[in-house]
Structure formats: structure tokens, C-alpha cells
MIVEXNU-844726 format. One line per field, with one value per residue: x, y, z of N, C-alpha, C in turn; residue number from 1. Coordinates in steps of 0.2 Angstrom, whole numbers, plus 5000, padded with zeros to 4 digits. Layout:
<sites>
npx = X, ...;
npy = Y, ...;
npz = Z, ...;
capx = X, ...;
capy = Y, ...;
capz = Z, ...;
cpx = X, ...;
cpy = Y, ...;
cpz = Z, ...;
n = NUM, ...;
</sites>
This chain:
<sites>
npx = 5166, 5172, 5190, 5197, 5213, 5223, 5236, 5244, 5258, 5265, 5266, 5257, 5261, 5254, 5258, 5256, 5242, 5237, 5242, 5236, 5221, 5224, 5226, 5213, 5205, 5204, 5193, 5183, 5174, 5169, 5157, 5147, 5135, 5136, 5137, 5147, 5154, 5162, 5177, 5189, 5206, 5218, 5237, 5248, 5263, 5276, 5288, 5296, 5310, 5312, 5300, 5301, 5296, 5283, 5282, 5275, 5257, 5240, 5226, 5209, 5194, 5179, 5164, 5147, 5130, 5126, 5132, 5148, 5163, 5179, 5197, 5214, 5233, 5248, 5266, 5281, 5285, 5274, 5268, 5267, 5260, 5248, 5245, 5243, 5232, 5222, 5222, 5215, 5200, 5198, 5197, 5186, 5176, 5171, 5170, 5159, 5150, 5151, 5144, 5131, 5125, 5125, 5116, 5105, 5102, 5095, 5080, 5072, 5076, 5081, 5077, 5079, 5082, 5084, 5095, 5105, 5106, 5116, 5127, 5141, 5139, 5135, 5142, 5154, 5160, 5167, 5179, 5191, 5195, 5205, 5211, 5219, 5229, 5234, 5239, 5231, 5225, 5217, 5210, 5206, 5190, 5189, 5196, 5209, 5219, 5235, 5248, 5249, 5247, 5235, 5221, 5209, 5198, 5185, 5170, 5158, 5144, 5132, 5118, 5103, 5091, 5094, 5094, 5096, 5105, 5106, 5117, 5127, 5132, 5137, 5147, 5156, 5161, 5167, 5178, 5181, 5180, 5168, 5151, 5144, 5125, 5107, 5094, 5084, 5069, 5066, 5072, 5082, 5099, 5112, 5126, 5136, 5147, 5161, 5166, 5172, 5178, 5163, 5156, 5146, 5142, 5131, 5126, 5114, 5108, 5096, 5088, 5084, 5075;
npy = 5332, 5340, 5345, 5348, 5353, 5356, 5363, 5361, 5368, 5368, 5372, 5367, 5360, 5362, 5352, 5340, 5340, 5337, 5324, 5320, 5322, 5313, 5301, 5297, 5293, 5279, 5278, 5278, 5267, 5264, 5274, 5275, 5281, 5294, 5301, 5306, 5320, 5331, 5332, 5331, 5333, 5338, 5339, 5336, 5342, 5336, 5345, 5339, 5330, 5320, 5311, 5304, 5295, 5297, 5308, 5313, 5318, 5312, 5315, 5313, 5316, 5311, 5319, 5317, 5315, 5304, 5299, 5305, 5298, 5292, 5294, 5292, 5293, 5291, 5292, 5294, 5301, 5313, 5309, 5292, 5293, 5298, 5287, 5279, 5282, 5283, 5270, 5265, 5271, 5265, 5252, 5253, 5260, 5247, 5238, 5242, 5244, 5230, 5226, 5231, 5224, 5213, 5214, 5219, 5205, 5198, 5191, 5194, 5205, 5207, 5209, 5224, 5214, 5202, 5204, 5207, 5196, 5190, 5197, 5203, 5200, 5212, 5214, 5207, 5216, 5223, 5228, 5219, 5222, 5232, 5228, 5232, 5237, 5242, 5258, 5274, 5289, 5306, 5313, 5328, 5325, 5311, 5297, 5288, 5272, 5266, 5272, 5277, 5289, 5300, 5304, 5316, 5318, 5327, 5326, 5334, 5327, 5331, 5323, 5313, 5302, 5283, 5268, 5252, 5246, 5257, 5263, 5253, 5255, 5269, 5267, 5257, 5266, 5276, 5272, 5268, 5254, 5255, 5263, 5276, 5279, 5287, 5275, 5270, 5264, 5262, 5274, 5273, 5281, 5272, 5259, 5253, 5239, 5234, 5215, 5204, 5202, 5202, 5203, 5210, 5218, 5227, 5239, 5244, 5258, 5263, 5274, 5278, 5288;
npz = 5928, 5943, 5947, 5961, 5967, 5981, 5990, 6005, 6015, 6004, 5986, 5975, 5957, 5940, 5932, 5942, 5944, 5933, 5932, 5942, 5936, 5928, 5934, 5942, 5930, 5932, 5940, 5935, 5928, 5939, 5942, 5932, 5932, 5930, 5944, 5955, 5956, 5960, 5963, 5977, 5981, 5995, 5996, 6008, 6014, 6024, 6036, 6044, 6046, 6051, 6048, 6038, 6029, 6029, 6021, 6013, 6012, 6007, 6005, 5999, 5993, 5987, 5981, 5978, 5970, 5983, 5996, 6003, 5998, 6007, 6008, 6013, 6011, 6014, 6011, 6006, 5996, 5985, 5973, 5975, 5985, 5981, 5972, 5983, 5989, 5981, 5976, 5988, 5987, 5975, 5982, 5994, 5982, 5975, 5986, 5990, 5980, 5978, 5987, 5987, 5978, 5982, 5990, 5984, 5977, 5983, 5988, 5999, 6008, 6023, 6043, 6053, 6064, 6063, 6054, 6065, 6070, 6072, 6078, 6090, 6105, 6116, 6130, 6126, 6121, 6132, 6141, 6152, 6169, 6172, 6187, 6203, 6204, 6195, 6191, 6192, 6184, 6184, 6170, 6165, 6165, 6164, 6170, 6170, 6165, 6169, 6161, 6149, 6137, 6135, 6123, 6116, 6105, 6098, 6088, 6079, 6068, 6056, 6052, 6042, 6048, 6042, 6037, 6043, 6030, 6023, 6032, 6031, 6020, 6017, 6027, 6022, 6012, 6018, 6022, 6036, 6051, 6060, 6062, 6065, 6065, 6067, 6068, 6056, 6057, 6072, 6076, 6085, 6093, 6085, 6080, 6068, 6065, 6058, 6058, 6052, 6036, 6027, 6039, 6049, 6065, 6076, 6086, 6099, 6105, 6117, 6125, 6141, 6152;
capx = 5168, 5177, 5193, 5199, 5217, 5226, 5242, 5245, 5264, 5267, 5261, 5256, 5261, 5250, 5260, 5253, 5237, 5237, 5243, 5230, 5217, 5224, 5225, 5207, 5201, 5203, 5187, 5176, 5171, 5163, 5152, 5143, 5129, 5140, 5135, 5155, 5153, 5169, 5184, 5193, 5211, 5221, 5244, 5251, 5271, 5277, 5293, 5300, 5315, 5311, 5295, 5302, 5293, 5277, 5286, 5270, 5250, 5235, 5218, 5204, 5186, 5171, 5157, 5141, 5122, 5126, 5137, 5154, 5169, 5184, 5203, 5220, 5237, 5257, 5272, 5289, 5284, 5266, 5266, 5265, 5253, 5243, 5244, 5239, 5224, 5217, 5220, 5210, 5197, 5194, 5194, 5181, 5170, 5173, 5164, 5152, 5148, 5150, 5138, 5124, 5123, 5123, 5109, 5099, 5100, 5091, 5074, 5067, 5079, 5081, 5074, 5087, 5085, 5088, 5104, 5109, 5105, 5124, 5132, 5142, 5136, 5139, 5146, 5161, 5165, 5169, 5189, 5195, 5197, 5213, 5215, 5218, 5238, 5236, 5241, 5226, 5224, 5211, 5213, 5200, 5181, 5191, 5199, 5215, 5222, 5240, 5253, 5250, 5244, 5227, 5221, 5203, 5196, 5176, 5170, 5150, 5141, 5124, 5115, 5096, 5089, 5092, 5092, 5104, 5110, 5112, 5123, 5134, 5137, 5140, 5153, 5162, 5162, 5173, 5182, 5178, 5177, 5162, 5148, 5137, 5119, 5101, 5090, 5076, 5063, 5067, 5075, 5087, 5108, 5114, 5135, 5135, 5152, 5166, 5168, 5177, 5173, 5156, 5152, 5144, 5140, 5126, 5125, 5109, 5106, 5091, 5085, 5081, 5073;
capy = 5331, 5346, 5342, 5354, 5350, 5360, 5359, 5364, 5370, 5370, 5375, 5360, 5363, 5360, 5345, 5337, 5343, 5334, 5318, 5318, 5319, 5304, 5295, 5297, 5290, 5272, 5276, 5281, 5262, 5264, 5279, 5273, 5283, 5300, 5303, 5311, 5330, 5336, 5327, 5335, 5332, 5340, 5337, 5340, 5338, 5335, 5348, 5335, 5326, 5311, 5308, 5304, 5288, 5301, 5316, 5317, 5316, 5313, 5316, 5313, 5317, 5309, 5322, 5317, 5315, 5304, 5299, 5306, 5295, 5299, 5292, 5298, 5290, 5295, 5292, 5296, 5307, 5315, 5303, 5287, 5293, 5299, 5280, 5274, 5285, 5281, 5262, 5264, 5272, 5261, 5247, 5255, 5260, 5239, 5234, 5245, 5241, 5220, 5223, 5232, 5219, 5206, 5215, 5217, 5200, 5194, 5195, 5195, 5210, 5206, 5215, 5223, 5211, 5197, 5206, 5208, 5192, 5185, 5201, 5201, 5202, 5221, 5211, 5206, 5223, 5227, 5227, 5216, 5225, 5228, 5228, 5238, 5237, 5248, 5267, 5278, 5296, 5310, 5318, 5331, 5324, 5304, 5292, 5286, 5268, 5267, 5280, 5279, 5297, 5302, 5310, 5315, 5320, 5327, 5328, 5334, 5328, 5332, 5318, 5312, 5295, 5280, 5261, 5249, 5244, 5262, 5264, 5250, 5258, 5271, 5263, 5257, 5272, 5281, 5267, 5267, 5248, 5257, 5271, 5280, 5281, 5286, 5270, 5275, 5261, 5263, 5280, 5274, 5280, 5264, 5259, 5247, 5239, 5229, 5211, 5200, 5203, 5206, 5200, 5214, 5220, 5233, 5240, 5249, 5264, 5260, 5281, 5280, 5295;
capz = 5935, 5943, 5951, 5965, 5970, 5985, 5994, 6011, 6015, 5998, 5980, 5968, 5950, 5935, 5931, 5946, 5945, 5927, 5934, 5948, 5933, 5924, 5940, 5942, 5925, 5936, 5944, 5930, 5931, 5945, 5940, 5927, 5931, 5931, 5952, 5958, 5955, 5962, 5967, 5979, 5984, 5997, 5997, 6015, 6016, 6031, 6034, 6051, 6044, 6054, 6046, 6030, 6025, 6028, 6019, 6009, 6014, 6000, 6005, 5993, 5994, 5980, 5982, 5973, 5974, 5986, 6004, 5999, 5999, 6007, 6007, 6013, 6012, 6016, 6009, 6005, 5991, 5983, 5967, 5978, 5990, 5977, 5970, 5988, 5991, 5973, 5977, 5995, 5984, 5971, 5985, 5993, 5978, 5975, 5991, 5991, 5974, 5979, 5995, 5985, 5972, 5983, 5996, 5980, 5974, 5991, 5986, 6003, 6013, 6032, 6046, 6059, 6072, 6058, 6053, 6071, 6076, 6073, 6081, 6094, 6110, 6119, 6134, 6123, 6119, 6137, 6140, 6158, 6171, 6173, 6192, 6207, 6206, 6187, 6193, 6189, 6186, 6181, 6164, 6164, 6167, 6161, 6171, 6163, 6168, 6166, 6161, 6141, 6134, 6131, 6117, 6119, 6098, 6101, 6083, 6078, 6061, 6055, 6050, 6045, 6051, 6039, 6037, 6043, 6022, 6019, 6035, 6030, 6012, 6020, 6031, 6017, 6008, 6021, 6025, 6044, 6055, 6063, 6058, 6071, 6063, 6070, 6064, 6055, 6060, 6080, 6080, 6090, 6091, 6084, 6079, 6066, 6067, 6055, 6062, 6047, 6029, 6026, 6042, 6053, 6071, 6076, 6094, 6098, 6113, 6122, 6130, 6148, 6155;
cpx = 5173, 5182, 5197, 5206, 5222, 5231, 5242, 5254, 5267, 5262, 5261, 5258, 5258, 5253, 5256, 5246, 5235, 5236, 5238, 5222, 5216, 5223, 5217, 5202, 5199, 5197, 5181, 5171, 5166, 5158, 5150, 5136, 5132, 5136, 5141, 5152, 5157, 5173, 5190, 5200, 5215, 5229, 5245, 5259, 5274, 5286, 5299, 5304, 5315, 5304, 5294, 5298, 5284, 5280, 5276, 5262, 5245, 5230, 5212, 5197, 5181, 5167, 5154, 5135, 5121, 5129, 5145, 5160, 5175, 5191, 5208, 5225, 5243, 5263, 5277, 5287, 5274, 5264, 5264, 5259, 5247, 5240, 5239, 5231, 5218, 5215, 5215, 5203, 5194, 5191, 5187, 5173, 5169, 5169, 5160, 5147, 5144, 5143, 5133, 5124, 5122, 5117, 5104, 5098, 5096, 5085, 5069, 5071, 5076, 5079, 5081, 5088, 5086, 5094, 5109, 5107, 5113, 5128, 5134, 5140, 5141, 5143, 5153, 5164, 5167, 5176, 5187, 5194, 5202, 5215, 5215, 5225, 5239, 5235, 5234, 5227, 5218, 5214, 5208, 5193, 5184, 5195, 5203, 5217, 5227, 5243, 5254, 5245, 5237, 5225, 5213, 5202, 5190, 5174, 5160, 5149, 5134, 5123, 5108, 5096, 5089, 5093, 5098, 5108, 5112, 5119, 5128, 5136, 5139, 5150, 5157, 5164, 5168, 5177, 5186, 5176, 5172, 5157, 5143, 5131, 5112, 5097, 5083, 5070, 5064, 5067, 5079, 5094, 5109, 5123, 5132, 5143, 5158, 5169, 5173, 5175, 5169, 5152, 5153, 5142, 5135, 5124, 5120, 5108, 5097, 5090, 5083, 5082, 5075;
cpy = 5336, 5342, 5347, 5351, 5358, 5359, 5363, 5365, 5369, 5372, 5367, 5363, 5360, 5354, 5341, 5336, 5338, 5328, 5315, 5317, 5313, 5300, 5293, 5295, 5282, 5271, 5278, 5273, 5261, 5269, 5279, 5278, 5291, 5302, 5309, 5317, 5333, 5329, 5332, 5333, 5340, 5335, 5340, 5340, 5343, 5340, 5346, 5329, 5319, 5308, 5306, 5298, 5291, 5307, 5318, 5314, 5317, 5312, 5318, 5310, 5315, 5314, 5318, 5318, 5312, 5303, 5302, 5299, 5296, 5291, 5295, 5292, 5294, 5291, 5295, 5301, 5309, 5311, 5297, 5287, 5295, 5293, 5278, 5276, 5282, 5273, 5262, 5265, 5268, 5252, 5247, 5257, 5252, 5236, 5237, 5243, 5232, 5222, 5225, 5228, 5215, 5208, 5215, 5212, 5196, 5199, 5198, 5201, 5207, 5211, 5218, 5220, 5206, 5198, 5205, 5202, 5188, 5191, 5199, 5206, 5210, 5218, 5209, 5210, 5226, 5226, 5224, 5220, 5223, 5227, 5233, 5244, 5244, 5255, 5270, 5284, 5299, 5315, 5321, 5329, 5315, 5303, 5288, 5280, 5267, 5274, 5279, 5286, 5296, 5307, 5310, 5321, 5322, 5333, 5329, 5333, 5329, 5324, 5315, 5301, 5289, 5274, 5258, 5247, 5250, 5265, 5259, 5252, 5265, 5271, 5263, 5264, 5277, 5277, 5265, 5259, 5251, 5264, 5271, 5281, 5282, 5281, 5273, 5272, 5265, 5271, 5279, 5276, 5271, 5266, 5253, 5245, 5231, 5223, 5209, 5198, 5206, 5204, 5207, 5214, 5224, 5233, 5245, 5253, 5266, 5269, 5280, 5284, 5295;
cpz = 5937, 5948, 5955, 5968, 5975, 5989, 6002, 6012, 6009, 5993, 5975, 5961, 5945, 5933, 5934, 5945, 5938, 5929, 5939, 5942, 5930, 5928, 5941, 5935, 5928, 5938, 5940, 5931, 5936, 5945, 5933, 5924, 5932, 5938, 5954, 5951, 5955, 5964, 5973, 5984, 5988, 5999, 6002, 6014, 6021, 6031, 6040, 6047, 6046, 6053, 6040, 6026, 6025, 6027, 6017, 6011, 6010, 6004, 6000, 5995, 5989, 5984, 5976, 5974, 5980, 5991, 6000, 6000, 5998, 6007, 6009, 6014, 6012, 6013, 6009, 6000, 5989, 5979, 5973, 5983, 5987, 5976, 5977, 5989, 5986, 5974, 5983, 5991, 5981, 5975, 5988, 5988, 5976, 5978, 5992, 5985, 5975, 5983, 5994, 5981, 5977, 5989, 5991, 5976, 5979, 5990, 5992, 6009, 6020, 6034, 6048, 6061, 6067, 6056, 6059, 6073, 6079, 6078, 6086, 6101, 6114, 6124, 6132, 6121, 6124, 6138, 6149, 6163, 6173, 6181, 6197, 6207, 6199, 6191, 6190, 6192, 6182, 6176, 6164, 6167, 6166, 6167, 6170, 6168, 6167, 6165, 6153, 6140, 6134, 6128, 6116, 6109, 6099, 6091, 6083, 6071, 6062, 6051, 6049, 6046, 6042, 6042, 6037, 6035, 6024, 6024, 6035, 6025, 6014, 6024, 6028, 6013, 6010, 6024, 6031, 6045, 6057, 6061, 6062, 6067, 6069, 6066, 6063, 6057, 6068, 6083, 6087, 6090, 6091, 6079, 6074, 6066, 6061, 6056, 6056, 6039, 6028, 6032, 6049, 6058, 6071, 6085, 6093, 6104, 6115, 6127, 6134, 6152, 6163;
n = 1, 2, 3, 4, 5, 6, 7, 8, 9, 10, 11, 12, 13, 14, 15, 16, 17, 18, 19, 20, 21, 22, 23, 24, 25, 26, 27, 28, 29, 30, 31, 32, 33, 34, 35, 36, 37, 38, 39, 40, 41, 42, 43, 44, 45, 46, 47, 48, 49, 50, 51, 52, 53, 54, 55, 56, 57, 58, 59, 60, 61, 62, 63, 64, 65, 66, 67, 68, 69, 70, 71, 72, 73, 74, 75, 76, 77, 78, 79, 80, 81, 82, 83, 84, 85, 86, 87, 88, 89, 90, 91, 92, 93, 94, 95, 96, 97, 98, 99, 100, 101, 102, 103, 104, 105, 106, 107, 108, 109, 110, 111, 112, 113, 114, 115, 116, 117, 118, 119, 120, 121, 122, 123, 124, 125, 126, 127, 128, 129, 130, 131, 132, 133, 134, 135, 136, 137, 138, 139, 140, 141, 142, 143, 144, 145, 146, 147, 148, 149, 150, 151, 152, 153, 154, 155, 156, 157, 158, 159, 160, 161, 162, 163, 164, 165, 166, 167, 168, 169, 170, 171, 172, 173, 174, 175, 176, 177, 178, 179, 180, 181, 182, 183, 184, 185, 186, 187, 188, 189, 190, 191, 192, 193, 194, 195, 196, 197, 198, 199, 200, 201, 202, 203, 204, 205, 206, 207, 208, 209;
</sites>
């Protein structure tokens, strides 16, 4: 397993780089069938003296044969952060592990609409309106309510069409409440969504020409 470690506004030293491999023996467990290829961590530290309880940021990548799984955590220093990213990690590889054992012990797999049928309705995902009296302005192309910030992120991935299981191992995998997928049966844009435990959501997008 190659292990790439990189720092950002600083230089990591072989010490470290050591210690990131030892840390990294906890998850051999979980790779049983040697899949992770590379590991790849990146240390950021922060140089704003008022961010001192995030002096330091760990970001860590699983590559393998398959989905990657990611992780990042902040601290006070690079040792501790390093600790937390490795524990997000190993929780992680954990429930993903837990949630394919227990879909493979179900002899008869669900359809989607038998998956979705407990989800919650889209209707309950819409927010109140808040009124006429809330201040409103235009941020760009958006309509902003209120006088709190907006931060507008517009990210693009590639992706090919799978099936609702592999987009919840997924999900866990990069330890996201929710994971954008195209449905393979349907071919629809569909959201699967984190409600409590193991207990999922799935909103589907319906194309009208």
C-alpha cells in the first residue's frame, strides 16, 4: 500500500510520515482482501492565531479497486487530527462493512420502491415560508431571505449509473448524509438521503420535456 503524505504551508518530516504509517495499521482489518492502493493524506496548518483549536487539518483519501473513502479532521495540533481522521475512517469502513453484511444476509434484496417506501415524503423537505415581513434580496441569479451570508459552492463529478445499495456504500464511504446518484433501473437523477441510523431516504427527479 503506497502512502503519499503532503503538507500544505508547511514541510512534514519523516517522523511524521512514519507515524501516519503506524496509525494506519488500524485499518488493515478492514482490507482483508488487500483493495486500498494508495493512501493519500494531505496536513494544512492554519497560520490565523484565532483558529487555534484548528491549528492543524488532516485530510485522508482510501484509493482502491473501488469507491474511494475520504476523511478530514482539525485540531490543535497534526498528531490529534491525524487520530481523528483515522477514527472517522475506521467508523466509516465499520458501517459500510456492517450495511453490506447485513444487505447480503437478506436473501430476497428489495426493489427501490420497496426501499423507498418508508422515506420521507418530498413535501417534508420543503422549509415554511417564512413570510412577507423577512427582508429579501438578490444575490446573483438566487434570492436570499434574511441578512445571513450566502455562500454559493458549484461542484461537478463524473459518474456512471448504479444501484440504490451501491449508492448507500457509497455514501458511507465518504461520510456524506446524502449522495447524488443516476439510478441504474430508471435512469433517473436520484438523492439518497441519511434519515437515523440505517434508516434511509431516496428522492427521485422525474424529466419533464
Amino acid at each position: 500500500m503506497e502512502i503519499v503524505v503532503n503538507g500544505r504551508n508547511s514541510e512534514i518530516s519523516e517522523r511524521f510520515r512514519e507515524h501516519v504509517a503506524e496509525k494506519l495499521l488500524r485499518l488493515e482489518k478492514y482490507d482483508a482482501r488487500q483493495k486500498i492502493n494508495r493512501v493519500e493524506v494531505e496536513v494544512t496548518h492554519e497560520k490565523n492565531p484565532r483558529q487555534h483549536n484548528k491549528a492543524a487539518k488532516v485530510e485522508m483519501t482510501l484509493r482502491s479497486r473501488g469507491p474511494a473513502v475520504r476523511a478530514e479532521a482539525s485540531s490543535t495540533d497534526q498528531h490529534s487530527a491525524l487520530d481523528a481522521a483515522i477514527d472517522k475512517l475506521e467508523s466509516r469502513l465499520r458501517r459500510a462493512g456492517d450495511r453490506k453484511r447485513i444487505h447480503h444476509g437478506d436473501k430476497s434484496p428489495r426493489s427501490v420502491a420497496q426501499a423507498t417506501a418508508a422515506a420521507l415524503p418530498v413535501e417534508d423537505l420543503v422549509l415554511d415560508d417564512a413570510g412577507d415581513d423577512v427582508p429579501r434580496r438578490m444575490a446573483g441569479p438566487i434570492e436570499v431571505q434574511g441578512d445571513c451570508p450566502l455562500v454559493v459552492r458549484e461542484k461537478t463529478h463524473q459518474g456512471t449509473p448504479m444501484t440504490l445499495d451501491q449508492a448507500m456504500y457509497e455514501m458511507e464511504l465518504v461520510g456524506h448524509d446524502f449522495y447524488l446518484f443516476m439510478e441504474k433501473d430508471s435512469m433517473r437523477p436520484s438523492v439518497v438521503y441519511l434519515r437515523k441510523g440505517y434508516d434511509y431516504g431516496v428522492i427521485h427527479l422525474d424529466v419533464v420535456e
